[in-house]
PyMOL CGO cylinders between C-alpha atoms (Angstrom):
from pymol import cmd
from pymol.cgo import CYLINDER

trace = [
    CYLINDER, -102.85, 18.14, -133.51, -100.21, 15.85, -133.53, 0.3, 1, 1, 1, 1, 1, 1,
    CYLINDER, -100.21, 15.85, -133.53, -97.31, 16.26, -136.24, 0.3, 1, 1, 1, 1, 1, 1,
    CYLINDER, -97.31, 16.26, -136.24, -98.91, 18.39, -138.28, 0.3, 1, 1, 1, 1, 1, 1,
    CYLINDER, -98.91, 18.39, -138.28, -102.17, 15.63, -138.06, 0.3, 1, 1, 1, 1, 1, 1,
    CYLINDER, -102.17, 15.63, -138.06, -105.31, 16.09, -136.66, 0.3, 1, 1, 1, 1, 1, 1,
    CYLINDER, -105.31, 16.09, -136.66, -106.25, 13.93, -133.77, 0.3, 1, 1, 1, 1, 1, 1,
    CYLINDER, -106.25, 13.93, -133.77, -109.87, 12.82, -134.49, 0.3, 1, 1, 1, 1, 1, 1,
    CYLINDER, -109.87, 12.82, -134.49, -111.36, 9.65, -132.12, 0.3, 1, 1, 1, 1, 1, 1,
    CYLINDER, -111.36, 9.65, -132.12, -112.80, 7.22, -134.40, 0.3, 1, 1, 1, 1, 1, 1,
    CYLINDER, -112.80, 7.22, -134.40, -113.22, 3.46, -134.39, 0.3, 1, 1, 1, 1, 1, 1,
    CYLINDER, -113.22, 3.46, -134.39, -110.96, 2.81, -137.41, 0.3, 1, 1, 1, 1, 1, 1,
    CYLINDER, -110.96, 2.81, -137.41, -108.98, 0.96, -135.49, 0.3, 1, 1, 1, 1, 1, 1,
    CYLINDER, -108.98, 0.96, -135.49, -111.09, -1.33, -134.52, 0.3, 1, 1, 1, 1, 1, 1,
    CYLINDER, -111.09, -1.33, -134.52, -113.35, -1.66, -137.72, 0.3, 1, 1, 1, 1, 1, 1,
    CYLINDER, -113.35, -1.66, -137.72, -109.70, -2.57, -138.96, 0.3, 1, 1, 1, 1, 1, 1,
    CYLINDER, -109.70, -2.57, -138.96, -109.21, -5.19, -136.43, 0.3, 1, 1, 1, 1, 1, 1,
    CYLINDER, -109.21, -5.19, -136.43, -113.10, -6.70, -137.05, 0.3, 1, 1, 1, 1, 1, 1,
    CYLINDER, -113.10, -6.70, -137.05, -111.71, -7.32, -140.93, 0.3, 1, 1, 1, 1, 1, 1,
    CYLINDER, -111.71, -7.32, -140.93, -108.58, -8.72, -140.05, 0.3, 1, 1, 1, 1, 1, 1,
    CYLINDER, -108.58, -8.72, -140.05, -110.53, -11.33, -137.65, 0.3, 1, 1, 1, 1, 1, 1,
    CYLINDER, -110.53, -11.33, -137.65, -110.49, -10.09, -134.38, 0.3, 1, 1, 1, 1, 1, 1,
    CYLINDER, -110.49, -10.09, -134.38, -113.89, -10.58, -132.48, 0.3, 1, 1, 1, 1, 1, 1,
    CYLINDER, -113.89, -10.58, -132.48, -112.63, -8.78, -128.81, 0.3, 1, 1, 1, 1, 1, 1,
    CYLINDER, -112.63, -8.78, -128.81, -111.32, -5.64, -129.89, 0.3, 1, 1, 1, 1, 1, 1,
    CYLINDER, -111.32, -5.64, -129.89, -109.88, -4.23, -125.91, 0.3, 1, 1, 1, 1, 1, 1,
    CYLINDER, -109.88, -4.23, -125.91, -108.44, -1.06, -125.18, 0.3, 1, 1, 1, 1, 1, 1,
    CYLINDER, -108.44, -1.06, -125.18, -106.22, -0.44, -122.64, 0.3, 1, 1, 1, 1, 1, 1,
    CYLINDER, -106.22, -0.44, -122.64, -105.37, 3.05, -120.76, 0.3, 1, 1, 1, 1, 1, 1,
    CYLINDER, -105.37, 3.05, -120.76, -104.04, 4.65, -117.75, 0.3, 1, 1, 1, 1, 1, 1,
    CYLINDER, -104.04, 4.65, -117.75, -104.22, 7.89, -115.65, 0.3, 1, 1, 1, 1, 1, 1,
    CYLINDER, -104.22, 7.89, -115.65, -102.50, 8.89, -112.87, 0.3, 1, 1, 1, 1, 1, 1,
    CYLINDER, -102.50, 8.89, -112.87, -98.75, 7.98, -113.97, 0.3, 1, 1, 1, 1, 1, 1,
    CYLINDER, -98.75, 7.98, -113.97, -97.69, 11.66, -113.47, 0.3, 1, 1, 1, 1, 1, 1,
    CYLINDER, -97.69, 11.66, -113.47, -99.25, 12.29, -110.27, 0.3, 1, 1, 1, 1, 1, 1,
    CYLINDER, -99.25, 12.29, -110.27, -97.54, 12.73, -106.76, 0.3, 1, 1, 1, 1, 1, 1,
    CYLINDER, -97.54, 12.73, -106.76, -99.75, 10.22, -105.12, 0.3, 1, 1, 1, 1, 1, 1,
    CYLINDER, -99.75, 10.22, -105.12, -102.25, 7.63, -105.10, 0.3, 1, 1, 1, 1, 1, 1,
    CYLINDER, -102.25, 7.63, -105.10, -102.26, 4.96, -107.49, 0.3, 1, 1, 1, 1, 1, 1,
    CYLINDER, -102.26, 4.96, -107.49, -101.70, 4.14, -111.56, 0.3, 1, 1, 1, 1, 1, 1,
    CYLINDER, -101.70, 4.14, -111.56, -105.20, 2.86, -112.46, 0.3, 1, 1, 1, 1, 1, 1,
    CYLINDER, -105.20, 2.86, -112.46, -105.57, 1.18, -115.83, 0.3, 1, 1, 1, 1, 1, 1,
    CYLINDER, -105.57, 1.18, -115.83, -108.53, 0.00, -117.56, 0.3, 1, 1, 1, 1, 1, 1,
    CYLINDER, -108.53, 0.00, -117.56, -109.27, -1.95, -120.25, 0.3, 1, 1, 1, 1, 1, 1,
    CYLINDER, -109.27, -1.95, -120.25, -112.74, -2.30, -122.24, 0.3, 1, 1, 1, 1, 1, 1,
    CYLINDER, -112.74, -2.30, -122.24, -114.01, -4.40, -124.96, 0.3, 1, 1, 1, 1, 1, 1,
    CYLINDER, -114.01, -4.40, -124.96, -116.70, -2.06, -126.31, 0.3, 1, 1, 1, 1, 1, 1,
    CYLINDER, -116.70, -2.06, -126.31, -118.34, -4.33, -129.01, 0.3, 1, 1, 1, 1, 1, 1,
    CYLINDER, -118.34, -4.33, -129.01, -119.22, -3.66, -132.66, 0.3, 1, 1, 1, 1, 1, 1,
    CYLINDER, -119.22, -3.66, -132.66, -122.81, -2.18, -131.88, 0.3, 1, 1, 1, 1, 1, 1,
    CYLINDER, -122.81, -2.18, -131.88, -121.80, 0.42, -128.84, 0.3, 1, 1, 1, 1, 1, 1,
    CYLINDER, -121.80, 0.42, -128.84, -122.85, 3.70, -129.62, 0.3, 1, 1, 1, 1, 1, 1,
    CYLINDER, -122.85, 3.70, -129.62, -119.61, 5.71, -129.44, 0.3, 1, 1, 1, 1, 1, 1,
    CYLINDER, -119.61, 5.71, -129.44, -121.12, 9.27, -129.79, 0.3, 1, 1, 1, 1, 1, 1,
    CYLINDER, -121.12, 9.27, -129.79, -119.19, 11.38, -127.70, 0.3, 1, 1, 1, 1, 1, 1,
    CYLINDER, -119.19, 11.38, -127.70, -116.66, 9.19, -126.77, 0.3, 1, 1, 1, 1, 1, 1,
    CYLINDER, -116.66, 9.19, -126.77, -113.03, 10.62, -126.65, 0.3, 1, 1, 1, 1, 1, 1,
    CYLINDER, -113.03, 10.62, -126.65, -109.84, 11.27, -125.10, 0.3, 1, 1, 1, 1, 1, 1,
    CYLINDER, -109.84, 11.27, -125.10, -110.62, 11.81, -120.91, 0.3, 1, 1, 1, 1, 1, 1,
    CYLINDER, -110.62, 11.81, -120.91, -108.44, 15.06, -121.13, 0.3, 1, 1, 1, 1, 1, 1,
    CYLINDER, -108.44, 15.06, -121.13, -111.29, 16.65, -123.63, 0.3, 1, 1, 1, 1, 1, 1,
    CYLINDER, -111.29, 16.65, -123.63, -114.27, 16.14, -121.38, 0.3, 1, 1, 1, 1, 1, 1,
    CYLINDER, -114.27, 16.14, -121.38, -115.57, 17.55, -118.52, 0.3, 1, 1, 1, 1, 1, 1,
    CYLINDER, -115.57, 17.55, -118.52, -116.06, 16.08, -115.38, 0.3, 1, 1, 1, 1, 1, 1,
    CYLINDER, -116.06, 16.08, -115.38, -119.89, 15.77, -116.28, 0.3, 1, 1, 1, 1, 1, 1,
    CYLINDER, -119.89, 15.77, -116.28, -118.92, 14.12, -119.57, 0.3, 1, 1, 1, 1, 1, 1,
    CYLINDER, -118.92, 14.12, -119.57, -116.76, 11.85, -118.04, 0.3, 1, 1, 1, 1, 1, 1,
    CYLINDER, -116.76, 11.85, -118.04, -119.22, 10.65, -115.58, 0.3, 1, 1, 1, 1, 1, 1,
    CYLINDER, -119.22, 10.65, -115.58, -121.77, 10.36, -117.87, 0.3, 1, 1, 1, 1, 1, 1,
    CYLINDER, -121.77, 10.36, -117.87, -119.91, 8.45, -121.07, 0.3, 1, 1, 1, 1, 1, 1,
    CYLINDER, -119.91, 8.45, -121.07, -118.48, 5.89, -118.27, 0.3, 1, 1, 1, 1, 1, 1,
    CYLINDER, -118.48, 5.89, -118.27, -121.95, 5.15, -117.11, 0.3, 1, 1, 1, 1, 1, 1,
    CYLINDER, -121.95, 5.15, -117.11, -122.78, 4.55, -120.54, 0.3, 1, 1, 1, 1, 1, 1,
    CYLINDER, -122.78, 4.55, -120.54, -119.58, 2.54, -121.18, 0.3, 1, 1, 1, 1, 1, 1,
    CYLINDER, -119.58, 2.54, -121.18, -120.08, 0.46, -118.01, 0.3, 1, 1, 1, 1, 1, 1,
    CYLINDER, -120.08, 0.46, -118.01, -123.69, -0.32, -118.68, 0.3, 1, 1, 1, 1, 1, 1,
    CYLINDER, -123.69, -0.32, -118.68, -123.16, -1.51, -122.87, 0.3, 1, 1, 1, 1, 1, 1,
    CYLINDER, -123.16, -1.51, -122.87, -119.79, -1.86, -123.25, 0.3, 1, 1, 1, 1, 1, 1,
    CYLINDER, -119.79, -1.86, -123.25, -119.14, -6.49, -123.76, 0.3, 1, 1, 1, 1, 1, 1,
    CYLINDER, -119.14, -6.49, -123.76, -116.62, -5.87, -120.85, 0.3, 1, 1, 1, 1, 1, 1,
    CYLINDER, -116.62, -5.87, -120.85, -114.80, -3.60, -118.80, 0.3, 1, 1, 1, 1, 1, 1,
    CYLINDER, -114.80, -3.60, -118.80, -112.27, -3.81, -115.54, 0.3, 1, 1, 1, 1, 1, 1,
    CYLINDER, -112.27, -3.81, -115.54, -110.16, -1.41, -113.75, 0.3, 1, 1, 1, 1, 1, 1,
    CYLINDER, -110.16, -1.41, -113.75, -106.19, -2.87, -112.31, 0.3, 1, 1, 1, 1, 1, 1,
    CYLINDER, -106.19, -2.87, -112.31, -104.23, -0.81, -110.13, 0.3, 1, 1, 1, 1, 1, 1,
    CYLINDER, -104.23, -0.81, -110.13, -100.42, 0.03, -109.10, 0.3, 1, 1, 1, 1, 1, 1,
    CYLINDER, -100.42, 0.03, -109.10, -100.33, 1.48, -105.72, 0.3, 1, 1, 1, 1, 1, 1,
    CYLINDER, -100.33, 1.48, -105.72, -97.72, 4.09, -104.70, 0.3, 1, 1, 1, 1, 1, 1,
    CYLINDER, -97.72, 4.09, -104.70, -96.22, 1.41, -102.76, 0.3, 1, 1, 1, 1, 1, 1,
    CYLINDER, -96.22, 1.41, -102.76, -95.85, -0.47, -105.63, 0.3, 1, 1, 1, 1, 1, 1,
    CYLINDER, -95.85, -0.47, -105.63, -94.22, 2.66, -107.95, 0.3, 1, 1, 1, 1, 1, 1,
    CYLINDER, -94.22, 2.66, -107.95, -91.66, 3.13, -105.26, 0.3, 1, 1, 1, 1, 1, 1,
    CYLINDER, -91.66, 3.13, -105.26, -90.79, -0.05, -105.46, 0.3, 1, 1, 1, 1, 1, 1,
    CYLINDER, -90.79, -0.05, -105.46, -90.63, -1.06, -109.26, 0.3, 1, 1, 1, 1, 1, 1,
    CYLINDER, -90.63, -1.06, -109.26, -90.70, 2.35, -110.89, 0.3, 1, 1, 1, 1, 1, 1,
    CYLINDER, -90.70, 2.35, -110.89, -93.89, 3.78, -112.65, 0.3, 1, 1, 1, 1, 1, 1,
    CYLINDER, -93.89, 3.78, -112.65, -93.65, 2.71, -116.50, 0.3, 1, 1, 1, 1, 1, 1,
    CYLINDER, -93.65, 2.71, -116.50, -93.45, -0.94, -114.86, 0.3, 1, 1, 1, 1, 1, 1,
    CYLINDER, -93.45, -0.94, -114.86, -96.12, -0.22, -112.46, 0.3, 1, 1, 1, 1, 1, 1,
    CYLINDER, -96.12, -0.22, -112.46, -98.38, 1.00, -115.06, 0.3, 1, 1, 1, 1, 1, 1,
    CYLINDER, -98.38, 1.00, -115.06, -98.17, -1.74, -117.26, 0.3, 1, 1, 1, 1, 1, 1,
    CYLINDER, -98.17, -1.74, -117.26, -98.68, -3.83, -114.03, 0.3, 1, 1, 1, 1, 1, 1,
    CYLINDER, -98.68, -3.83, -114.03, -102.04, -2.08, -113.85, 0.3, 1, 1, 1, 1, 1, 1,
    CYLINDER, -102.04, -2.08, -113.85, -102.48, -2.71, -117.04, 0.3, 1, 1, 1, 1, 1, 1,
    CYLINDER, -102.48, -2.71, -117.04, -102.08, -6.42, -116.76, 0.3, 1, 1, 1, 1, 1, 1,
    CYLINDER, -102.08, -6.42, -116.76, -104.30, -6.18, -114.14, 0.3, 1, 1, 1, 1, 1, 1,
    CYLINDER, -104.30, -6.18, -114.14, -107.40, -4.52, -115.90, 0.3, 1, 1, 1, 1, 1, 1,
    CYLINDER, -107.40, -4.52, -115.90, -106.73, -6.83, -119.32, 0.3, 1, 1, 1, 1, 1, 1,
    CYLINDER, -106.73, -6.83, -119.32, -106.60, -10.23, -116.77, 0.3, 1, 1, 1, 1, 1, 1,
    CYLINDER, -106.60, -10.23, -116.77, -109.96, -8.51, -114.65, 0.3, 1, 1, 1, 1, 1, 1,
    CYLINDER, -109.96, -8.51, -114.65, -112.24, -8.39, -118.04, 0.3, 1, 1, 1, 1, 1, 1,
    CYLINDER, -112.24, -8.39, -118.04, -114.64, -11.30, -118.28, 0.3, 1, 1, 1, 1, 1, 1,
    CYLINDER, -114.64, -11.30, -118.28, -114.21, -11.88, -122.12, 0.3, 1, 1, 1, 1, 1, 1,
    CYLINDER, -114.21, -11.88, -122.12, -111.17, -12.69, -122.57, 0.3, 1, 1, 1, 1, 1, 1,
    CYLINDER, -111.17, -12.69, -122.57, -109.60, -10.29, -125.69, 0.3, 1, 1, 1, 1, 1, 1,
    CYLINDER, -109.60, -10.29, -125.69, -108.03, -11.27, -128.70, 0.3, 1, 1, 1, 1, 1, 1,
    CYLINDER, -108.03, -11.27, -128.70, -106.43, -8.07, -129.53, 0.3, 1, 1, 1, 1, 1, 1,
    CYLINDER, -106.43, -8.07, -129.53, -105.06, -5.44, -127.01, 0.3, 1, 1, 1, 1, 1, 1,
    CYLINDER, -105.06, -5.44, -127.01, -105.26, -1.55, -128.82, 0.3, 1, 1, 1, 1, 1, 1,
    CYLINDER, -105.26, -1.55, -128.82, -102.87, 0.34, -126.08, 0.3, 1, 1, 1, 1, 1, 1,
    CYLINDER, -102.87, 0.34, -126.08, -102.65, 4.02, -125.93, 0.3, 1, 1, 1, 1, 1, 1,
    CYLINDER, -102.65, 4.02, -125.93, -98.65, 4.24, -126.62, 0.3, 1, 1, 1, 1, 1, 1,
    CYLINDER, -98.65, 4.24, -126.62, -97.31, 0.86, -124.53, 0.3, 1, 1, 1, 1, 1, 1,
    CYLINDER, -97.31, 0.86, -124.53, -97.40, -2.52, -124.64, 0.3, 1, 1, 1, 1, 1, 1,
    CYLINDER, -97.40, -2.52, -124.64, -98.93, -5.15, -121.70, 0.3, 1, 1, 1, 1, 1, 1,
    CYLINDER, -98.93, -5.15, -121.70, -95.81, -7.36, -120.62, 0.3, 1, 1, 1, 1, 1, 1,
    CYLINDER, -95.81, -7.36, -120.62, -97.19, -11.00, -119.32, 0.3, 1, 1, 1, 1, 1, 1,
    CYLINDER, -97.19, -11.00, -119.32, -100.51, -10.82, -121.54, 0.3, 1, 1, 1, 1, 1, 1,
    CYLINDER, -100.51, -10.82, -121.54, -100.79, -13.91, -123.77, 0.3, 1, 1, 1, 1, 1, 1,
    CYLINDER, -100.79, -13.91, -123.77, -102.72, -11.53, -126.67, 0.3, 1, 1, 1, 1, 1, 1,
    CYLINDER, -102.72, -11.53, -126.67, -101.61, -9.55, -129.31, 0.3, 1, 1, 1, 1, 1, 1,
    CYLINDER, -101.61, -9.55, -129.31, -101.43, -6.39, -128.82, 0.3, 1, 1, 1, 1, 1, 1,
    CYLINDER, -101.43, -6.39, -128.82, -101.19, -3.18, -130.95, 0.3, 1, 1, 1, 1, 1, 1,
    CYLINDER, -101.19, -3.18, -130.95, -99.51, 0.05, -128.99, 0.3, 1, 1, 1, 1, 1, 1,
    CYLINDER, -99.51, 0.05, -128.99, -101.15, 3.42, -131.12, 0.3, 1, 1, 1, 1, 1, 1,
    CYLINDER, -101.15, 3.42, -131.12, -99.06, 6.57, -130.19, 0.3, 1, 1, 1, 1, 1, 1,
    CYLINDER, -99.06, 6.57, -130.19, -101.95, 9.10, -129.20, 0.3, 1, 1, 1, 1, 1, 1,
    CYLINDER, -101.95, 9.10, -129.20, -104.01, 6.07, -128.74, 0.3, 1, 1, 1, 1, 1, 1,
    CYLINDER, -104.01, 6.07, -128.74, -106.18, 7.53, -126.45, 0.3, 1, 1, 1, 1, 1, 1,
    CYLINDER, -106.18, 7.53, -126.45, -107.11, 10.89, -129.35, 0.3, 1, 1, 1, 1, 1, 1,
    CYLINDER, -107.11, 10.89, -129.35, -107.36, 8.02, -132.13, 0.3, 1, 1, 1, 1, 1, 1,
    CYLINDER, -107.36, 8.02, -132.13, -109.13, 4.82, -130.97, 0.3, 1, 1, 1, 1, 1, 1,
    CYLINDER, -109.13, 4.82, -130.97, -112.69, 4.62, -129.67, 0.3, 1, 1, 1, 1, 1, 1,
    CYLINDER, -112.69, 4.62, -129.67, -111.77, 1.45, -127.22, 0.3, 1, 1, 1, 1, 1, 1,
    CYLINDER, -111.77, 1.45, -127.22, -108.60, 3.33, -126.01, 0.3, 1, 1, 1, 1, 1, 1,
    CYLINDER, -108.60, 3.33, -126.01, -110.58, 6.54, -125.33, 0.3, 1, 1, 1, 1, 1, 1,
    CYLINDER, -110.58, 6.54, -125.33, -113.54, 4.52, -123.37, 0.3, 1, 1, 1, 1, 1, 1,
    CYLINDER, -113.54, 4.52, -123.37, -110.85, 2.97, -121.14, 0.3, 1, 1, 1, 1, 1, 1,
    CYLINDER, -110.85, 2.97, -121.14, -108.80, 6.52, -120.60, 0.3, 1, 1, 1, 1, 1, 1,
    CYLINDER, -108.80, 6.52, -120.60, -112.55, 8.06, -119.55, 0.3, 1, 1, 1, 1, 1, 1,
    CYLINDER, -112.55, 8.06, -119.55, -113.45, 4.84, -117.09, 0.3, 1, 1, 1, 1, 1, 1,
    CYLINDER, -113.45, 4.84, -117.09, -110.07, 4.79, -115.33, 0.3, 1, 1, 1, 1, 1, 1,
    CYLINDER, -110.07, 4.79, -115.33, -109.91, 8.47, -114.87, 0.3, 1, 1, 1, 1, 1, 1,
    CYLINDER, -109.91, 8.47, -114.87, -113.76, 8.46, -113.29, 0.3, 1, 1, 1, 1, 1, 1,
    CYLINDER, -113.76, 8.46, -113.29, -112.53, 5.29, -111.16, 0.3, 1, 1, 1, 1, 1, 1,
    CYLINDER, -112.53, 5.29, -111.16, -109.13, 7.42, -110.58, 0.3, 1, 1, 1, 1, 1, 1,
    CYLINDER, -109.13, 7.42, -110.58, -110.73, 10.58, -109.38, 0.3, 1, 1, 1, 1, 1, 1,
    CYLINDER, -110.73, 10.58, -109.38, -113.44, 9.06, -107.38, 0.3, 1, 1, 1, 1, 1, 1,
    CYLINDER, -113.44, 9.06, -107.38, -110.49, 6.95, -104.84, 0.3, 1, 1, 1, 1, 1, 1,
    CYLINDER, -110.49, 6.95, -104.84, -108.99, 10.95, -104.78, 0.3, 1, 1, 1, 1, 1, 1,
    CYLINDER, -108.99, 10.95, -104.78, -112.29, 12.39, -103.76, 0.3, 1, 1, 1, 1, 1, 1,
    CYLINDER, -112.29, 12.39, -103.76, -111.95, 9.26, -100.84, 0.3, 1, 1, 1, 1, 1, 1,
    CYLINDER, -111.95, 9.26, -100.84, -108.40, 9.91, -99.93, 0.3, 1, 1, 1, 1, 1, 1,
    CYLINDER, -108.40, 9.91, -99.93, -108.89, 14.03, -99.72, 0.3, 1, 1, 1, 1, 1, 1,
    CYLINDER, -108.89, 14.03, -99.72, -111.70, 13.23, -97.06, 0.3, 1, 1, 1, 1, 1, 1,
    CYLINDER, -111.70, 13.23, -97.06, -108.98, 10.61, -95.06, 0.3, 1, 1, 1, 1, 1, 1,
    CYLINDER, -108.98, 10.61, -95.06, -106.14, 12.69, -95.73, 0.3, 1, 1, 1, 1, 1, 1,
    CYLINDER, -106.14, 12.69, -95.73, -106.94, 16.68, -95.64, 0.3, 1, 1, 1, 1, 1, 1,
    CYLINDER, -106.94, 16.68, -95.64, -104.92, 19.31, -96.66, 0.3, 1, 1, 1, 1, 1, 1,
    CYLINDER, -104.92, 19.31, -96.66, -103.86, 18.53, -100.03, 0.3, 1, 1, 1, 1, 1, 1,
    CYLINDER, -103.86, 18.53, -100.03, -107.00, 19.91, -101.92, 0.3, 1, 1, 1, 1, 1, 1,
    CYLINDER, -107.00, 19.91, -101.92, -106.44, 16.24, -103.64, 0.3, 1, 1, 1, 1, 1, 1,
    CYLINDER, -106.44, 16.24, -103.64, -110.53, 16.17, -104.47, 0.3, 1, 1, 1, 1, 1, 1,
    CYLINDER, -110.53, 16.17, -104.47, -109.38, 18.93, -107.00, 0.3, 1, 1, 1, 1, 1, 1,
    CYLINDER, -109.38, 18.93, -107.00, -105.70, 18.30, -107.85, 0.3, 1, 1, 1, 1, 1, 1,
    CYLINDER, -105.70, 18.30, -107.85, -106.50, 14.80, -108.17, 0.3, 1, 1, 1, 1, 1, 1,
    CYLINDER, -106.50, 14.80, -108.17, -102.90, 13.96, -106.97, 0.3, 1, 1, 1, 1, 1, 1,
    CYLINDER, -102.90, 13.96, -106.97, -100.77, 16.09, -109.42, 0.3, 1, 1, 1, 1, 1, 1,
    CYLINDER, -100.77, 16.09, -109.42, -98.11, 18.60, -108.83, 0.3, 1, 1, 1, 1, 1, 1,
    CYLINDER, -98.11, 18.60, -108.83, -100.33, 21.80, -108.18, 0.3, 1, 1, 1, 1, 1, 1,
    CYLINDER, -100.33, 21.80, -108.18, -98.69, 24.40, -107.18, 0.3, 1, 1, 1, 1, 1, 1,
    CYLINDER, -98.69, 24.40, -107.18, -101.59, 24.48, -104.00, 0.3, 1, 1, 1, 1, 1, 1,
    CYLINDER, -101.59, 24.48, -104.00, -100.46, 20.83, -103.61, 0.3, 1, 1, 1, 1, 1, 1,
    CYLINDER, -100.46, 20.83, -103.61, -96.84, 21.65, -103.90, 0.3, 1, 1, 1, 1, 1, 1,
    CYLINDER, -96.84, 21.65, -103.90, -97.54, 24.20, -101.06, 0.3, 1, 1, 1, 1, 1, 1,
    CYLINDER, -97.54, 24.20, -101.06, -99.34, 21.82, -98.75, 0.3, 1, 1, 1, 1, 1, 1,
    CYLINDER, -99.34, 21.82, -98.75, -96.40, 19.35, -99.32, 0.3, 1, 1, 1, 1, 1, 1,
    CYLINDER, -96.40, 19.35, -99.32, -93.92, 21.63, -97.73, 0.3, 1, 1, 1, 1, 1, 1,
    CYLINDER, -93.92, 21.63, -97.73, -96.02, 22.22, -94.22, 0.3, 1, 1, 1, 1, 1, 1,
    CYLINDER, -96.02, 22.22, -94.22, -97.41, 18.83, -93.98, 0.3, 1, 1, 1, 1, 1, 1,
    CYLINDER, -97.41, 18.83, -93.98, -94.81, 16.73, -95.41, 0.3, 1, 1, 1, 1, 1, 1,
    CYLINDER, -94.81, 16.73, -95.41, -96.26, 13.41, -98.04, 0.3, 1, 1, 1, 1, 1, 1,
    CYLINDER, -96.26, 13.41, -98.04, -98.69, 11.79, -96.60, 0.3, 1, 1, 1, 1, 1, 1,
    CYLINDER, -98.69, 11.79, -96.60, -99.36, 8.23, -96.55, 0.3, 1, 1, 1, 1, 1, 1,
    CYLINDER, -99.36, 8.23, -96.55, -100.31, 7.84, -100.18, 0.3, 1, 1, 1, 1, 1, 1,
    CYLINDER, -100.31, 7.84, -100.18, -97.71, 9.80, -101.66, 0.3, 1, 1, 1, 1, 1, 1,
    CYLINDER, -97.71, 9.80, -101.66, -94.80, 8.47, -104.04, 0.3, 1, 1, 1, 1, 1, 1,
    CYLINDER, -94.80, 8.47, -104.04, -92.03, 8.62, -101.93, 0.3, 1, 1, 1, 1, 1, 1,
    CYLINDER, -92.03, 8.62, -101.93, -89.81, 7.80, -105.39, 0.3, 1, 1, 1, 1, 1, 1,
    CYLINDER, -89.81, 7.80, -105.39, -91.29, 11.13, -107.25, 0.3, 1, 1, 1, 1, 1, 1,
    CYLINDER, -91.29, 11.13, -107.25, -89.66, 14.67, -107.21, 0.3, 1, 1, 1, 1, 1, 1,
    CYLINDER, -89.66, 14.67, -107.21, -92.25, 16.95, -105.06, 0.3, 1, 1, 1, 1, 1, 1,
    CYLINDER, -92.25, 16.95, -105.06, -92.30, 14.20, -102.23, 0.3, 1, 1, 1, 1, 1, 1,
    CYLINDER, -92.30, 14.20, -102.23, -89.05, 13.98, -101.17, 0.3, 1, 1, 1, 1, 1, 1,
    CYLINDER, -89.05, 13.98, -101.17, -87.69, 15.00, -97.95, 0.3, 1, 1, 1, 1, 1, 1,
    CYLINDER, -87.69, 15.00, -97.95, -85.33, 17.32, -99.65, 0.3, 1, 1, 1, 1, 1, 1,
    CYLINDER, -85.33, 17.32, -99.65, -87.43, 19.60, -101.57, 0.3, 1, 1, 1, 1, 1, 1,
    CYLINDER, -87.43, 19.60, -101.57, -89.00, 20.76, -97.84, 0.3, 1, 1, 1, 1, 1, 1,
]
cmd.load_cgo(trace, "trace")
């Protein structure tokens, strides 16, 4: 629920877009922009009016197993999909709301069709010649939106599952990179490791 209203993925949105002329329906997403490390990763897919959506929604309603399945699908039938990333280097330097619509840029300039409308989940693409339509709660609402929130967070959590093998001690193959209070913990006797946010609260030298 969201103000009193439901939040039910369907592809409104796009059938919407098909009747107002738009062939390359994209949506865009993100994961990872509250996290204490690793990257922003954004993607954007172009799903196509004969996909068959069944079971696609928002990433934070699935399971891992759903996840990993539905972005398999999505991957395989999907017109067009790409992943763009910020990396913590890049949030330190720029802040995160612009390096997250940096990774956005980067997933919507990575597809191979190019899009003629952008459905983001809540934000708009800065430097993207398309029009674009932000949906608050995007990612709940909009088939496209939800397909890209489930392939970034897959691409997301596999580069964690990497970096907890090169970088031990943070548990990140189950925190994923957020503030657990395990990760928290592990902050405080190791200190941030290279792929933390130095710019974030919980990675700061004065919190230890």
């Amino acid at each position: 629920m969201h103000r009193g209203r439901e939040l039910r993925c369907t592809a409104a949105f796009e059938e919407e877009a098909r009747a107002r002329g738009f062939a390359a329906v994209a949506g865009v997403d993100e994961v990872g922009r509250g996290a204490l490390c690793g990257p922003v990763v954004a993607a954007a897919v172009i799903l196509g009016a004969g996909f068959h959506s069944e079971g696609v929604d928002d990433s934070k309603r699935l399971t891992h197993r759903q996840r990993e399945r539905l972005a398999e699908r999505i991957r395989h039938d999907a017109c067009a999909w790409a992943i763009g990333a910020a990396g913590p280097e890049e949030i330190d330097r720029i802040n995160i709301l612009r390096a997250t619509q940096l990774a956005m840029r980067r997933a919507v300039e990575g597809l191979v069709l190019a899009p003629d409308l952008l459905l983001v989940d809540a934000l708009t693409v800065p430097g993207v010649a398309v029009e674009q339509q932000p949906i608050v709660k995007g990612d709940a609402l909009s088939i496209s939106i939800a397909a890209a929130s489930i392939v970034a967070k897959v691409a997301r959590d596999e580069m964690m599952e990497e970096w907890d093998r090169r970088y031990p001690g943070y548990d990140l193959a189950r925190n994923m990179g957020y503030g657990s209070r395990d990760h928290r913990e592990a902050l405080r006797r190791l200190g941030p490791s290279v792929i933390h946010r130095r710019s974030f609260q919980g990675t700061q030298a004065w919190l230890f």
